[in-house]
Every structure is written in structure tokens, then in C-alpha cells.
N, C-alpha and C positions, 0 to 999 in steps of 0.2 A: 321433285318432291317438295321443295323449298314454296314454288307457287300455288302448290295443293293446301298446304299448311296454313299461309296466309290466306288462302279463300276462304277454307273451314274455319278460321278463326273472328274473319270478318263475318260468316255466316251467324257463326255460333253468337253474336257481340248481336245481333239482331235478335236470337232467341231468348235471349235471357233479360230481356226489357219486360216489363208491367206493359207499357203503353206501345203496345203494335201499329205503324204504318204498314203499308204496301206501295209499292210499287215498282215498275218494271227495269227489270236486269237481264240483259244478255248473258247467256252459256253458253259452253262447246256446244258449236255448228252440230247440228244430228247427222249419227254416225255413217249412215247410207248414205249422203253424199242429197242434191237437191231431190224435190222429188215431190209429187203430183199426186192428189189422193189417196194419202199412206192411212193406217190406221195406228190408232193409239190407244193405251190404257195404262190405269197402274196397279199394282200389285203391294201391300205394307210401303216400305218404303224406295221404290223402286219405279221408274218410271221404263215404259214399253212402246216400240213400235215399228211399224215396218212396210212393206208390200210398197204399194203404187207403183205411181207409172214416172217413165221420161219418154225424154226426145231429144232425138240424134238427128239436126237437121229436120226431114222429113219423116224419120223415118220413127216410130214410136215403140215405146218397150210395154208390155204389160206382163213383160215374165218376172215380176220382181218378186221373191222369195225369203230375200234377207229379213234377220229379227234383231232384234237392237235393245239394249237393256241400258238405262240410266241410271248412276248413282249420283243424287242429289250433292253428296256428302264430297265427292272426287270432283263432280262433274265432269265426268267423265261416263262415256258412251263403249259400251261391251258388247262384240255381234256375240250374238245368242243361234240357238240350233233353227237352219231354216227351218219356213214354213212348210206342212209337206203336200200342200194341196197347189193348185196352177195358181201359178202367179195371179194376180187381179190388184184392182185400185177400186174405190168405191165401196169396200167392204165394210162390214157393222161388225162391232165388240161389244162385248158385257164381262166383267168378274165375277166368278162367286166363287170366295174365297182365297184358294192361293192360287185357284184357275181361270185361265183369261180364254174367251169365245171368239174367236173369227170366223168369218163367215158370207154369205153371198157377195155380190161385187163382178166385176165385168172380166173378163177372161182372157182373149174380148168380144165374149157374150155373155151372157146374165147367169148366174150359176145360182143355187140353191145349197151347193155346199156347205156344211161347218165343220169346222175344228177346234180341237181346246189343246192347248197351252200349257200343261203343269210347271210350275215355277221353280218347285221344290226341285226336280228332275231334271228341267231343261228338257224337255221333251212335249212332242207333239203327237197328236193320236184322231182319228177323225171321229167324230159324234155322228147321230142321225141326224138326215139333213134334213132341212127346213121344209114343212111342209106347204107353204106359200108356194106362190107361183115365184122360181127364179127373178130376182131383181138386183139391183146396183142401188148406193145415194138412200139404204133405207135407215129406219131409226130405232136404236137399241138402248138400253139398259137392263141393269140386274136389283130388283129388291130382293129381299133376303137370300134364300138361297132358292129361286128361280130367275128366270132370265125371259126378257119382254122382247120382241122383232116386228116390226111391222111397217106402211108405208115404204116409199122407194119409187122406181120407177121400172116402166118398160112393160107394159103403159105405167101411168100413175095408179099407184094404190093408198089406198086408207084403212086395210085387212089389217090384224097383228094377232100376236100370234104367243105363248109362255113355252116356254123349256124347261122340263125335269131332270134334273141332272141326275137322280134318283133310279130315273125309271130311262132315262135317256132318250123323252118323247117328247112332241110339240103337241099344242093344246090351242083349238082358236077360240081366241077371246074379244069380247065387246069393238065392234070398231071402232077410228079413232074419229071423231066424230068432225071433227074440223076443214075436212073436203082431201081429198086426195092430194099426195105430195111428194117433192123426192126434198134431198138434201136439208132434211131439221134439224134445228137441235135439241137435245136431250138432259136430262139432271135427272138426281134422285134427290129429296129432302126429306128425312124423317118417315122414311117409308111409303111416299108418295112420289108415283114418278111424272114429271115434266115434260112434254113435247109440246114445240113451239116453231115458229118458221116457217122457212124451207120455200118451196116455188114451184110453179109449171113451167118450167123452162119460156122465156119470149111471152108469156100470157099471163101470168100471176105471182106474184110475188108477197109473201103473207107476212104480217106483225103478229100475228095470235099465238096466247100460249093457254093449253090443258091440262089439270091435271088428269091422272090414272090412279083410282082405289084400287088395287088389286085385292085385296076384300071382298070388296061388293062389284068389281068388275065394269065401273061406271069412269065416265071421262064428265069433269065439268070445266068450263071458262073460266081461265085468267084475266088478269089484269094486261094488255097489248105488252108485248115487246116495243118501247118509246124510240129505239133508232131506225121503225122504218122496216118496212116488209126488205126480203132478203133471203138470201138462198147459200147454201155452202160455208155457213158460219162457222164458228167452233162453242163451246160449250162444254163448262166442268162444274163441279162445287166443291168448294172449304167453308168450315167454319158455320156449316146450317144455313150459306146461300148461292145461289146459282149464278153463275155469269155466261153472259152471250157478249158475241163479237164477232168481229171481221167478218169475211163474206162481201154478195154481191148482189146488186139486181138488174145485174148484166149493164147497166152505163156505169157504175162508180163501182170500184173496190175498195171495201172499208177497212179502218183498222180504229175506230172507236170500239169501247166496252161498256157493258152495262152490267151491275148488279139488282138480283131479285131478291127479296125478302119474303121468303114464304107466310110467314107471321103476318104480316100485315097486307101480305098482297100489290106492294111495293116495289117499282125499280127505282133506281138512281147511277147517274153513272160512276164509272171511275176513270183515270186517265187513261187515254188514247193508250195503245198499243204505241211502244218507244221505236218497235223496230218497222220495217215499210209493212205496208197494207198487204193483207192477202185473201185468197178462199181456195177452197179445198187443201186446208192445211189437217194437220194432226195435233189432238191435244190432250190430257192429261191434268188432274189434280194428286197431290199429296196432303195425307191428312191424317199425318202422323198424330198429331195433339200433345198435349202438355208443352203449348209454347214452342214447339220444334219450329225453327228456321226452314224446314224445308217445306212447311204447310203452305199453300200456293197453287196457283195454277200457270200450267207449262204451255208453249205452243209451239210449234216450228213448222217448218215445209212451208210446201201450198208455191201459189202462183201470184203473182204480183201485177199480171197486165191478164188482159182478157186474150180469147180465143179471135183470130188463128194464130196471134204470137203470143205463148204463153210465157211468162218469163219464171221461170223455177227457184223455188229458196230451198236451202238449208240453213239459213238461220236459225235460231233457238232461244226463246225468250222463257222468263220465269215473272208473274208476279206475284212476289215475295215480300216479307218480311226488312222493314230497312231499320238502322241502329234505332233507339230511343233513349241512348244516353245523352244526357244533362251536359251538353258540351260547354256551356257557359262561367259550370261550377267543376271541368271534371278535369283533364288530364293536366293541364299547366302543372299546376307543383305534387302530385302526387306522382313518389317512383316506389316499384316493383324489380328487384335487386337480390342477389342475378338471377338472368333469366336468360340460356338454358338454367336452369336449376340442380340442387342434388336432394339434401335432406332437408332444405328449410330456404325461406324466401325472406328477406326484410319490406316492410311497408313502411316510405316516410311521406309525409306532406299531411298527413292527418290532423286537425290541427282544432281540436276542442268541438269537435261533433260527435254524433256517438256511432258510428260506423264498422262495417260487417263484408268481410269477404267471402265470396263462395267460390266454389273451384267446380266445372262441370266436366265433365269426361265428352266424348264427341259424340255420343247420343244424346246429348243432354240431359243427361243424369246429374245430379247433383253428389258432389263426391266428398265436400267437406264446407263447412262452413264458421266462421269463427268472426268472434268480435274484434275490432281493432282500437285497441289505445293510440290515445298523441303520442308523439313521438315516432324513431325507429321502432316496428312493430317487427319482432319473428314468429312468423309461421312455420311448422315443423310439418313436413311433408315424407316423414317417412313413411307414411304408411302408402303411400302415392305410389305406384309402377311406373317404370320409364315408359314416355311417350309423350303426346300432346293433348291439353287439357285446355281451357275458357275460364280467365276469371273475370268475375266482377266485384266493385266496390260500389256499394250502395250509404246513401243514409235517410233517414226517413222511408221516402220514396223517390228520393231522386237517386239517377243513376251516375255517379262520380267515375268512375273510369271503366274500360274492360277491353282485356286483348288477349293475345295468344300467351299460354305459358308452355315451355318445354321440362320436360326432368329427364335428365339425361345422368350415366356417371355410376349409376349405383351398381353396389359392388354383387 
């Protein structure tokens, strides 16, 4: 509990900055163990995912059924209620709502299947199946409350296809005009959705990306994905931009990233992936907002060396949120006393600035806030319930200190 506490607190000490970095931090290993073509999504604040495949020697699994739930806030990994469809790898997701879509993916043959997910429940239940020709490696998302499918492989397709969750039917829509494909990647920005990438296995391998109006039902040209055609990438958005990364074009496996700027039609990159190179991993955005620590994009699994030795990860990366406190001006002489705490805290080291402490709960809620005088400063914390809190000392806009506080004791 004692390691949980200090992560959340270094968490929360990242959320509560004006001035946001990112970049990449390892998590708990994902919970299923290594693993090859998983699928991922997330739900409010909750990260999801499951299925793929392994290998045992020669010998290969595709009955994986486990489901897997993430809490940013523990980090910590919860199996969730299996999938109830045949196991597969290669499968497509979409959200809407508090319900997540799985679906087609190899068996190990090409299925057409879907299923959804309820969050609320823990429960799974099958939907109508996709009316496409069964395929693996195709490419999903959800604008508002419909859900988009299309491309894949087995053969190659470029068909797509909308889901009414309403009416619980498929509907074929405009194709994707960019040539036939398996393995893309996907986004949603401002209610336009994004497909880019992907490959003909051995024959082609693509940089392009398209938008989708689902309005007017029309796909137009982007701006090139800049790191190089490529196939089996991963793919999320925070924050009103898209990022691509990792993946393959069958000689290198990548683990560079780029971000898109839909505004201006813009990539640029960000740092490399910390952890080794992969593709046909699983990934996940959080985007919670109001400065939450846990807004970012996730990645784990996948394979690290090409086929016929695939080498399998369960590693778990997050990028996130890093401090943005003023370390030059901050913790040396200012103390926070005592801390566990009971009804009130002293603040001393303040020393003829005009400065302000807040106190955040661990949703990042702001729970109190108060000025601080020079001198020993008391802060009266009754009204505070036992548990773990985030404060910060601010002045101006620089950030002077911020760490875990406990209230413990009360009667």
C-alpha cells in the first residue's frame, strides 16, 4: 500500500503543474502475461484489454479469452469477466460510451463476429455480426455514438462499414479510398475520424493518412505519416492530437512516435518509445481532462523480433505527464509538519513571497486552498477525512513544492 501511495502521489505532483511535459514511464507488466496481437481500449478512466495469441515452443495459442482492466491511479491490472466469443488475435475495438466493441480477428480463421463489453456490469453479450466479408488486422473507431470497421485482410480490403448501437445493425459506407490494407492505424479528432498506414504484407507498405466526415460520408488526404510507411503500429489521441508509432516494415521494428496536429495538418515527433521496439502491440489513451495525471497514452505487448522467432512482451509503458515543479526555487527550505497529519499542518520556509497552498484529493479535485503568511504557517484541516491527499505550494506561477500528504488519527 505504502508503494501505491507514493506512486499516486508522484502521479498527482505531475497533475497539478500549469506547465505539462510528457514523456515515457514504465507500469505494471500487463496483466495477461506476454502476448501477440491483444486488443485494447479505454473506458472514463480505465484502461482495457485482452485476447491475442502466444507460443509455446512451436506450438501456438489463439484461445486467449482473458479481459484485463487498468487502473491508472493503483497501477494496477484486474482480470475482468472473459471474453465470451473464441478466442482470436487481430481483432478491432471501438467505445461508445461505457461500452467497448470487439470483434473480427483470426480464430484461427477470419471471423465476422462482435461483441460488446458493458463496463458498468462486467459483462459481455454478442451484437450483430459484421456484415463484411470476415477479416483479421482491420481498422476501427467510434464517433459519437456509432462505430466505423473496415479494411483488414484475407484478402486485403478497403470496404468499411458504421454500427448502430441503437438499431444493433451495420450500414456500408464510402470506401476508404487509400488502396486496400491490413494493419492501420486509427484516431478520432473533433469528430473526424483518422486512418493512416498499415501494408500488404512483403509488397507495400504505406505513410498515408485520411480523414473520414462521417456527415458527408467522404474520406480526404492528409498530410504523410513522416516516419515511413509501416504496418502494425499502435495509435491513440489526448489532448486534440493523434499519435502513431512502433510497428514494422518487415526489415526494422520501430519504437520511434510521432504526433499529429489536426489544426494545422502537422506531424512532429516526440521521444522514442523508452521501452524495446515492438508491433502488433495493444494501446489505449486516457483523457480524463482537467490536468489529470493520468491523460496519456498507454502501450504494452506485441513482439520485439520478426517472424519465425517472435520474441513476446508484456511490458507496459505510459506517456504521461512528468512534475513541472520549479525545483530550483522549491523544496530546499520549505517544510510541511507533520505529515501523517490530524487536524492542521504547519508550513515554514515561506519567506516574504506571497504564496498559496492547495490540497487535491486523488481524483484531482481541489479540496482546499488557502494563502500562506512568512513564518510557521497553520493550516486547519478539519474539515479534511482521513486518507491520502496532493498538496502543492505555489507563488506567482512557479511551482515551490508538492508531495504526498496523509490525515490520519481523527477521532
Amino acid at each position: 500500500m505504502k508503494k501505491i501511495l507514493l506512486l499516486l502521489a508522484a502521479i498527482f505532483c505531475a497533475a497539478i503543474t500549469n506547465a505539462q511535459t510528457y514523456a515515457w514511464t514504465q507500469k505494471a507488466n500487463f496483466g495477461g502475461g506476454a502476448r501477440y496481437e491483444p486488443v485494447g481500449f479505454s473506458i472514463g478512466l480505465r484502461g482495457y484489454a485482452g485476447l491475442g495469441v502466444t507460443w509455446t515452443g512451436s506450438a501456438i495459442d489463439y484461445n486467449h479469452q482473458d479481459w484485463w482492466e487498468y487502473d491508472p491511479g493503483t497501477n494496477v491490472w484486474t482480470q475482468k469477466a472473459n471474453f465470451i466469443g473464441a478466442g482470436r488475435n487481430g481483432a478491432c475495438s471501438f467505445v461508445i460510451g461505457a461500452d467497448g466493441y470487439v470483434g473480427t480477428g483470426w480464430t484461427p480463421s477470419q471471423t465476422s463476429t462482435f461483441y460488446k463489453y458493458n463496463s458498468l456490469t462486467n459483462t459481455w453479450s454478442q451484437i450483430a455480426t459484421f456484415i463484411g466479408a470476415p477479416r483479421y488486422d482491420a481498422a476501427a473507431f467510434a464517433i459519437g455514438n456509432k462505430g466505423y470497421v473496415g479494411l483488414g485482410f484475407s484478402p486485403y480490403f478497403n470496404d468499411f462499414y458504421e454500427y448502430d448501437p441503437t438499431s444493433n445493425s451495420w450500414t456500408q459506407k464510402a470506401n476508404f479510398p487509400g488502396g486496400a490494407r491490413q494493419t492501420s492505424s486509427q484516431f478520432v479528432i473533433n469528430g473526424t475520424g483518422y486512418v493512416g498506414t498499415g501494408d500488404t504484407q512483403f509488397s507495400w507498405y504505406y505513410d498515408d493518412l485520411w480523414a473520414y466526415d462521417p456527415v458527408s460520408d467522404t474520406w480526404s488526404q492528409k498530410a504523410n505519416f513522416p516516419g515511413g510507411g509501416r504496418g502494425a503500429t499502435e495509435s491513440f489521441v489526448f489532448n486534440n492530437k493523434g499519435f502513431i508509432g512502433t510497428g514494422t516494415d518487415e526489415v526494422t521494428v520501430f519504437k520511434n512516435f510521432w504526433e499529429y496536429d489536426a489544426t494545422t495538418d502537422n506531424w512532429s515527433p516526440i521521444p522514442d518509445l523508452v521501452g524495446i521496439e515492438r508491433w502488433h502491440a495493444f494501446s489505449f489513451a486516457i483523457n480524463h481532462g482537467k490536468g489529470s495525471p493520468f491523460d496519456g497514452g498507454y502501450i504494452g505487448g506485441g513482439s520485439s523480433t520478426l517472424f519465425p522467432n517472435p520474441t513476446l512482451l508484456a511490458d507496459f509503458w505510459c506517456y504521461c505527464p512528468t512534475t513541472g515543479i520549479d525545483e530550483k526555487n522549491s523544496a530546499n527550505n520549505i517544510s510541511i509538519y507533520p505529515n501523517p497529519a490530524n487536524d492542521f499542518i504547519f508550513i515554514s520556509g515561506i519567506t516574504g513571497r506571497e504564496s498559496y497552498i492547495s490540497i487535491y484529493d486523488m481524483t484531482a479535485k481541489i479540496i482546499l486552498k488557502a494563502k500562506i503568511n512568512s513564518g510557521d504557517f497553520k493550516i486547519n484541516l478539519a474539515q479534511l477525512a482521513e486518507g491520502s491527499y496532493v498538496y502543492e505550494i505555489t507563488s506567482g506561477t512557479k511551482k515551490m513544492k508538492a508531495g504526498k500528504l496523509i490525515i490520519s488519527g481523527k477521532e
